[in-house]
C-alpha positions as a Markdown table, in Angstrom:
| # | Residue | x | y | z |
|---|---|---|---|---|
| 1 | Unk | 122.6 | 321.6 | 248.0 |
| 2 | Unk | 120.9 | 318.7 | 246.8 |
| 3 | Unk | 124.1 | 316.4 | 246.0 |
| 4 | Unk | 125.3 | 317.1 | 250.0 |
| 5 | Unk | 121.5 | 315.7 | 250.6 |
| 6 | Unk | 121.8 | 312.5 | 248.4 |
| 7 | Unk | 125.8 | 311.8 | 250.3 |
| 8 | Unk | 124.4 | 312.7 | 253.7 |
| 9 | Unk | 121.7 | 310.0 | 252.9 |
| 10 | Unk | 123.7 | 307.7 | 251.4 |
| 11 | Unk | 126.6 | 308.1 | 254.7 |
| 12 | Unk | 123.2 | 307.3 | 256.9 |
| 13 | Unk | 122.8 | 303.9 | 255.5 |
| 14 | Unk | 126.2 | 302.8 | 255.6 |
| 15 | Unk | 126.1 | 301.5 | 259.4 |
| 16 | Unk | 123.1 | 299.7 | 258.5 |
| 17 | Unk | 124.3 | 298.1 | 255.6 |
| 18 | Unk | 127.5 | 297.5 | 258.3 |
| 19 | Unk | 125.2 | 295.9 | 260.8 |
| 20 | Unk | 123.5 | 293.8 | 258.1 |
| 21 | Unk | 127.0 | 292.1 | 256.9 |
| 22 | Unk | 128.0 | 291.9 | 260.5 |
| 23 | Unk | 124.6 | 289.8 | 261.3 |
| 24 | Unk | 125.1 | 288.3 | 258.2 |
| 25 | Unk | 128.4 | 286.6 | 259.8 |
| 26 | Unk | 127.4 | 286.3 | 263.0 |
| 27 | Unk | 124.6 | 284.0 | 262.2 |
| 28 | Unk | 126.5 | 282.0 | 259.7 |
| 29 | Unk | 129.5 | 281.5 | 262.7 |
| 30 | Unk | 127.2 | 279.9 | 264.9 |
| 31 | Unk | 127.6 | 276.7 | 265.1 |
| 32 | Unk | 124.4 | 274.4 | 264.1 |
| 33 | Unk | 123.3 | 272.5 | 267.1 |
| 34 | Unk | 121.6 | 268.6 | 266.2 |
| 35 | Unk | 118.1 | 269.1 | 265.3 |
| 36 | Unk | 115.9 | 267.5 | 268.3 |
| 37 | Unk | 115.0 | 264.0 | 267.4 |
| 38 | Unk | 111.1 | 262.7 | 267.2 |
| 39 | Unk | 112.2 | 259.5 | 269.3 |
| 40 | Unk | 114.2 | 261.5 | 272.2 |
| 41 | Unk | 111.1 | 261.6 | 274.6 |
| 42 | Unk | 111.4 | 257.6 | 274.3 |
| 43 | Unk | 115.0 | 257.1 | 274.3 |
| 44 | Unk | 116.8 | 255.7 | 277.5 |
| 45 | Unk | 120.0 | 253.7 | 279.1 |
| 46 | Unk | 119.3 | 251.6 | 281.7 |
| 47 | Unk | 121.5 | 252.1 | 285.0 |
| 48 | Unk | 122.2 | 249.1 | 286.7 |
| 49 | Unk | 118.6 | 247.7 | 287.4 |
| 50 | Unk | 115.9 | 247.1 | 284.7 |
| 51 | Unk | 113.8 | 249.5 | 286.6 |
| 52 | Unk | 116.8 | 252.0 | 286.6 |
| 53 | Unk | 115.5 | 253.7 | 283.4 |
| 54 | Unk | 117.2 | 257.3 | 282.7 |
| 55 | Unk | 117.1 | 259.9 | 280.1 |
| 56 | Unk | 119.6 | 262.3 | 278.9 |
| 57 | Unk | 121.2 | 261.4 | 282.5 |
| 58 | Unk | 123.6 | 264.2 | 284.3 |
| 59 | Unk | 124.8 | 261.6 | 286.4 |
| 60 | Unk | 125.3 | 257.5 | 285.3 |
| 61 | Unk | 126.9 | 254.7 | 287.3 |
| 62 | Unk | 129.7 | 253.0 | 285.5 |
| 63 | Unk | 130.4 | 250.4 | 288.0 |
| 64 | Unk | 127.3 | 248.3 | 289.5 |
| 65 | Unk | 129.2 | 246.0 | 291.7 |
| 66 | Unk | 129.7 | 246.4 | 295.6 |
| 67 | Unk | 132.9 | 247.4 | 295.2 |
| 68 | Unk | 134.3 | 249.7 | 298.2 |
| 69 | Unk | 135.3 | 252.0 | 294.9 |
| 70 | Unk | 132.5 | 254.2 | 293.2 |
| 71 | Unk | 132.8 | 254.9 | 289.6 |
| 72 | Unk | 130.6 | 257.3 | 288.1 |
| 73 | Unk | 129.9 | 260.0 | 285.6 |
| 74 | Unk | 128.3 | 263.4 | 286.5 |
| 75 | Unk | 127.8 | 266.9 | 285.0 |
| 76 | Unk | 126.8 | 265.5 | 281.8 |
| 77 | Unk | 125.5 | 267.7 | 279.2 |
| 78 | Unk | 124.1 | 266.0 | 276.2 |
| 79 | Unk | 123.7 | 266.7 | 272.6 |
| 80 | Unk | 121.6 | 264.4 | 270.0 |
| 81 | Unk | 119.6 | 262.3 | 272.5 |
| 82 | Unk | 117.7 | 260.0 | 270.3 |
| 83 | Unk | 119.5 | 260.0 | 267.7 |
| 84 | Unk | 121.9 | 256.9 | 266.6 |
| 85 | Unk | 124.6 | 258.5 | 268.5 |
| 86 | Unk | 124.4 | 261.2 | 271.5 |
| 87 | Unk | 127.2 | 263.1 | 272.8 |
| 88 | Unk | 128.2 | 264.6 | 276.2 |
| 89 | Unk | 131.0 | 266.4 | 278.2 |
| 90 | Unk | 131.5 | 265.8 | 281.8 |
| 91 | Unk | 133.6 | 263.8 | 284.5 |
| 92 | Unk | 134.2 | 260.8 | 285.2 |
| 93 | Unk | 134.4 | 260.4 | 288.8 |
| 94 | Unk | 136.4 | 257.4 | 290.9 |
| 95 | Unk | 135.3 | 257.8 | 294.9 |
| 96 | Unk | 137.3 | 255.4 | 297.0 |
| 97 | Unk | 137.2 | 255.7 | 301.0 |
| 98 | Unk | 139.6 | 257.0 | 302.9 |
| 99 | Unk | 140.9 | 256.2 | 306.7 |
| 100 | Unk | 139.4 | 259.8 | 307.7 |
| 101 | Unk | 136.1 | 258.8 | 306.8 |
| 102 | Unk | 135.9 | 261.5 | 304.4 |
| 103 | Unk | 136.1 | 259.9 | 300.5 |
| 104 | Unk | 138.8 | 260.7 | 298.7 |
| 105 | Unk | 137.0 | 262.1 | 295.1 |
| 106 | Unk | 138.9 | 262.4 | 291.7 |
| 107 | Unk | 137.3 | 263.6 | 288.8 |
| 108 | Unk | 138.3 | 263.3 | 285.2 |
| 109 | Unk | 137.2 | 265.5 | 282.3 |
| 110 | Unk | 135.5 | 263.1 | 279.6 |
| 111 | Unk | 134.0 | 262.7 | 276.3 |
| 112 | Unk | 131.1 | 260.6 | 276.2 |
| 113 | Unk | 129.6 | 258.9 | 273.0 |
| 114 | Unk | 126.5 | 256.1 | 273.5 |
| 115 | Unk | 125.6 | 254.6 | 270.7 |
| 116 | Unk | 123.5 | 251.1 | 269.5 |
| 117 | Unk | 120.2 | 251.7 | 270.3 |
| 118 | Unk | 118.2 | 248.6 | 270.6 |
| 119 | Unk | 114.6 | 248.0 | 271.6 |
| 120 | Unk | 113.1 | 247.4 | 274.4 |
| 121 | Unk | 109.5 | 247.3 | 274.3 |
| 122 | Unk | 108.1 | 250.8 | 273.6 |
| 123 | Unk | 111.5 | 252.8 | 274.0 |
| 124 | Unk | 114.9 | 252.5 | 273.0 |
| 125 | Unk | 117.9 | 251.8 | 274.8 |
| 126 | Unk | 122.0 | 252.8 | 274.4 |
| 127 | Unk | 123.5 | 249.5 | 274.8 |
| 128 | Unk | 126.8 | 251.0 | 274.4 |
| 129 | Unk | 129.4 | 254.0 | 275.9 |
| 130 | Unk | 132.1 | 255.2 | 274.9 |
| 131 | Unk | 134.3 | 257.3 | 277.2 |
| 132 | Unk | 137.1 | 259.3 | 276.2 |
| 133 | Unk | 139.9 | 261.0 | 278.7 |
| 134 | Unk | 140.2 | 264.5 | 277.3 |
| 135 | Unk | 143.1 | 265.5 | 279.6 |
| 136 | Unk | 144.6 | 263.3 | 282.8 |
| 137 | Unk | 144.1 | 259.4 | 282.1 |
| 138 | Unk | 143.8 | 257.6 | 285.2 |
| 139 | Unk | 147.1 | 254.9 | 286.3 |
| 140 | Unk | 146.0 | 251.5 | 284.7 |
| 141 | Unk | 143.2 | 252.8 | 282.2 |
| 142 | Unk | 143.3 | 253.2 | 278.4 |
| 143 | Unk | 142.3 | 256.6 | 277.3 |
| 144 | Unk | 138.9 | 255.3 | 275.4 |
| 145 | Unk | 136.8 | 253.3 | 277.3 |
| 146 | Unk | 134.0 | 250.9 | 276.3 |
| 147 | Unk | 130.6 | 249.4 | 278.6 |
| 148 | Unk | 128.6 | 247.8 | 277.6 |
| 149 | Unk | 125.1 | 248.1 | 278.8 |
| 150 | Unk | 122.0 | 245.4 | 278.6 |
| 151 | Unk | 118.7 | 245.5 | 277.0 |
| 152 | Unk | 117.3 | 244.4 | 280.2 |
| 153 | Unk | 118.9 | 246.0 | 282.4 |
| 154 | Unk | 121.8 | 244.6 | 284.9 |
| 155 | Unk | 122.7 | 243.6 | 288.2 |
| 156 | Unk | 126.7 | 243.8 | 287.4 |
| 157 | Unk | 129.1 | 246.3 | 286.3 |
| 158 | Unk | 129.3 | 246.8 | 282.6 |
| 159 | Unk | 131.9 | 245.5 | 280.8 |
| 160 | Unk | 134.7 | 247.7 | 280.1 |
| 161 | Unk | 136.8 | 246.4 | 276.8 |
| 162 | Unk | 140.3 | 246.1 | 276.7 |
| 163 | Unk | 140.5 | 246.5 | 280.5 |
| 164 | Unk | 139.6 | 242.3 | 282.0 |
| 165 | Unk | 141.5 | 242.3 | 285.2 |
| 166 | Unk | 144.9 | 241.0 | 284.8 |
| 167 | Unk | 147.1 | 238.9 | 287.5 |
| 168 | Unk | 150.5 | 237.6 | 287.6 |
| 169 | Unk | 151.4 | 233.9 | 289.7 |
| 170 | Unk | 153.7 | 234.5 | 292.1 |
| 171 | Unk | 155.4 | 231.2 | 292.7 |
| 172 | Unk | 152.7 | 228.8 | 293.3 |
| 173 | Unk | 149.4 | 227.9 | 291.7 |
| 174 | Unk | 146.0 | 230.1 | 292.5 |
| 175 | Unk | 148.5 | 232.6 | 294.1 |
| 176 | Unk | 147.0 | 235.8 | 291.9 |
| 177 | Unk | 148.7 | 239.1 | 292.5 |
| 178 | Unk | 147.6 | 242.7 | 291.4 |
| 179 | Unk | 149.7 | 245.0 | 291.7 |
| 180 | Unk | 152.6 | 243.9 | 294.1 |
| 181 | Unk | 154.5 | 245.8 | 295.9 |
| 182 | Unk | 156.9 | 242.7 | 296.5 |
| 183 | Unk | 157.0 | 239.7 | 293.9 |
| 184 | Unk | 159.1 | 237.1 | 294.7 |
| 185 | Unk | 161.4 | 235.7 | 291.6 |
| 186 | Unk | 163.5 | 232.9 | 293.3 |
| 187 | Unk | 160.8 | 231.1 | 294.8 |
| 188 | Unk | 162.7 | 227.8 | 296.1 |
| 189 | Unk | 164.7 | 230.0 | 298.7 |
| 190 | Unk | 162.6 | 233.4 | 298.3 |
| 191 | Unk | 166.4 | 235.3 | 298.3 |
| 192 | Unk | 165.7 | 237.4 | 295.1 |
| 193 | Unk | 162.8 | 239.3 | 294.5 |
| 194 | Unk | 161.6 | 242.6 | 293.6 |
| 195 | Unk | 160.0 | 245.0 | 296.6 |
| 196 | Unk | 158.8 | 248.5 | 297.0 |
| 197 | Unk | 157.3 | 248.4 | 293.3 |
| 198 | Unk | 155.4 | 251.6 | 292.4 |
| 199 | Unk | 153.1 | 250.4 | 289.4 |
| 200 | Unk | 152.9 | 253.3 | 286.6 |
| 201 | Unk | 150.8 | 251.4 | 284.2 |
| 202 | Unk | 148.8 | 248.0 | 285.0 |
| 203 | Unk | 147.0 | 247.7 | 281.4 |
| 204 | Unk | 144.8 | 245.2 | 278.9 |
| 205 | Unk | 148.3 | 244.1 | 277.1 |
| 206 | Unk | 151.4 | 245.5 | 279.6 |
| 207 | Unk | 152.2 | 246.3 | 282.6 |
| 208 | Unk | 155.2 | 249.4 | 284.2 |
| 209 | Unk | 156.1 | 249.2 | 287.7 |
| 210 | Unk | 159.7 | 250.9 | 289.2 |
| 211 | Unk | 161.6 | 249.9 | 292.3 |
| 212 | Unk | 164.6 | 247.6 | 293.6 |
| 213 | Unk | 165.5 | 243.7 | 292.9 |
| 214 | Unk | 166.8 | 242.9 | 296.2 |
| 215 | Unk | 169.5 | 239.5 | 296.5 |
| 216 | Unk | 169.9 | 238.5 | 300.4 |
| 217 | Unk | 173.4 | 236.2 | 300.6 |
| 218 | Unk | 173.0 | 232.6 | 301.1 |
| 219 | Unk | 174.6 | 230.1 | 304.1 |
| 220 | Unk | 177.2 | 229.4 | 301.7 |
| 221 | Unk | 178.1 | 232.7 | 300.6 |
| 222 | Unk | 177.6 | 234.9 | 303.8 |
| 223 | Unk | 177.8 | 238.8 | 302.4 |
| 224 | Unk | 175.9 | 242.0 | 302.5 |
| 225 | Unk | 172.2 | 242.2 | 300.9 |
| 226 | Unk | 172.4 | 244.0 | 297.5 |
| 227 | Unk | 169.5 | 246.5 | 296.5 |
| 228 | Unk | 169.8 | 247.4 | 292.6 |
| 229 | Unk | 167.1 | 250.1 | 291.0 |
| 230 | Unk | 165.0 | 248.6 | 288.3 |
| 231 | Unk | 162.4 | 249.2 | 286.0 |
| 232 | Unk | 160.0 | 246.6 | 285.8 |
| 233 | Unk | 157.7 | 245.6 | 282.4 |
| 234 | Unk | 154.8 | 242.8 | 282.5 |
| 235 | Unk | 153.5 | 241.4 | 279.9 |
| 236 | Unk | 152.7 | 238.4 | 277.3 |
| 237 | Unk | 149.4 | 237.8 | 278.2 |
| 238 | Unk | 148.0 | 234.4 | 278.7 |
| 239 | Unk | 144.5 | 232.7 | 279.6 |
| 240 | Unk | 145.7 | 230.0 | 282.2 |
| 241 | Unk | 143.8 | 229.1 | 285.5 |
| 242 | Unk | 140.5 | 231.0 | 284.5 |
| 243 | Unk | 142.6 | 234.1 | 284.6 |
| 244 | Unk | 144.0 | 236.4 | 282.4 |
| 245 | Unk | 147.7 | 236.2 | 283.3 |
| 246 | Unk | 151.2 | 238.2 | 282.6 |
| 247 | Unk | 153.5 | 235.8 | 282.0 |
| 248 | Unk | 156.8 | 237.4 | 281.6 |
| 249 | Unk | 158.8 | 240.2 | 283.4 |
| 250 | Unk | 161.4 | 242.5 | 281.8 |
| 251 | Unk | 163.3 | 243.6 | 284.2 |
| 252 | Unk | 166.1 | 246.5 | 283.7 |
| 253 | Unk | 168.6 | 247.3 | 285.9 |
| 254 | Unk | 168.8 | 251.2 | 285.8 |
| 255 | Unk | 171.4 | 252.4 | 288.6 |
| 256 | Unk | 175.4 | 252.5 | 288.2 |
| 257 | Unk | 176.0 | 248.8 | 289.2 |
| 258 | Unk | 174.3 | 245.7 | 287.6 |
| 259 | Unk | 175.0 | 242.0 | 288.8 |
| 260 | Unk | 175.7 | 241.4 | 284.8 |
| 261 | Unk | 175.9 | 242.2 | 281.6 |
| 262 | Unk | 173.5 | 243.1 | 279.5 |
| 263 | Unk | 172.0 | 245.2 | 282.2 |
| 264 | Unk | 168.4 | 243.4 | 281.3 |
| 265 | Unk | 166.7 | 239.7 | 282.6 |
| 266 | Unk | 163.6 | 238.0 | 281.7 |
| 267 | Unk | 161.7 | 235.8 | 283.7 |
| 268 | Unk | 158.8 | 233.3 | 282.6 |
| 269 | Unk | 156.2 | 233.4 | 285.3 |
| 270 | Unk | 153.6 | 230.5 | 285.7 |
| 271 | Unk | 150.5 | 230.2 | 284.3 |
């Protein structure tokens, strides 16, 4: 009688000891969230203005400028404010107007890093974001962006690196293009030139557009016009003219016919 005590006793702690382990577990499979820093309540980033002083911020301006085009982030959740380094999740957001009135809103899941604090009287500043694309990059953008923010405060957009505007010439000096949809390559009699480009890619170092290199016949050789599908690549990038300029086009002819052998040319644009 007494041994079917002692097992029934020992049966009745089993769950407990269960529970215990399970606990045990649970605790050490949670995952350790940054221990609040001391200098959080005096940590900031500065949004546009010097007087534009946010903490922890849900929503931040990326682009300062007066620029038809908003460029934001929002829903940002932070972890490690005041530390060297904080991290958030969230969008970035680019809100451009639309002929309906309505803006036209596209929002990008990002990871956000800001780092370099620096002081500014008696707080401390981020003077520097990173911002990562965790799923769709946006056409023309690297997937890790940089801004830099001032001390001070600013009156400009930040400066994203790796991503200074780029132009091409077309033809003439102080004729900057972005992104043309037409681009002229034989300039004396404007007779060959590329048209309905769609630009895939205008980046820091290259540039991917596809469409047609159009040839209209001349006086002295009366004929059809000829259309031939190409892929287009810009690149070799030059300072010249206080601009940042692509200076050479690949172009590859990509349909059944070509006007020559090998089916790709290059052309050396101005700069």
């Amino acid at each position: 009688m007494r041994n079917s005590v002692v097992a029934a006793a020992a049966l009745s702690v089993l769950p407990i000891a269960g529970f215990a382990a399970q606990s045990a577990n649970a605790t050490a499979m949670t995952p350790k969230t940054p221990t609040p820093s001391p200098l959080a309540a005096v940590t900031h980033m500065l949004e546009c203005g010097s007087d534009d002083s946010v903490q922890a911020p849900a929503v931040f301006t990326l682009d300062c400028s007066a620029s038809t085009t908003k460029t934001y982030l929002e829903g940002m959740k932070w972890s490690g404010w005041g530390h060297d380094s904080a991290n958030a999740t969230g969008y970035l957001v680019k809100e451009r107007p639309s002929t309906t009135g309505r803006a036209n809103i596209t929002r990008y899941p990002v990871a956000v890093t800001a780092t370099k604090l620096a002081k500014r009287e008696a707080t401390q500043v981020y003077t520097k974001l990173a911002v990562r694309f965790t799923h769709a990059v946006p056409t023309g953008m690297d997937r890790v962006l940089c801004f830099y923010l001032a001390k001070e405060g600013r009156t400009q957009a930040p400066t994203p690196a790796r991503t200074a505007t780029r132009y091409m010439i077309e033809c003439v000096d102080g004729n900057f293009v972005k992104k043309p949809t037409r681009f002229t390559l034989a300039c004396g009699d404007d007779l060959e030139y590329l048209e309905k480009l769609r630009w895939k890619m205008w980046g820091p170092t290259s540039a991917k557009a596809s469409g047609l290199l159009t040839v209209e016949p001349t006086y002295a050789e009366p004929g059809p016009t000829l259309r031939y599908p190409v892929t287009v690549v810009a690149d070799r990038v030059q300072a010249g003219q206080g601009k940042q300029l692509f200076t050479r086009l690949k172009i590859t002819f990509t349909g059944k016919k070509a006007p020559f052998e090998p089916r790709v040319m290059t052309v050396d644009l101005p700069r």
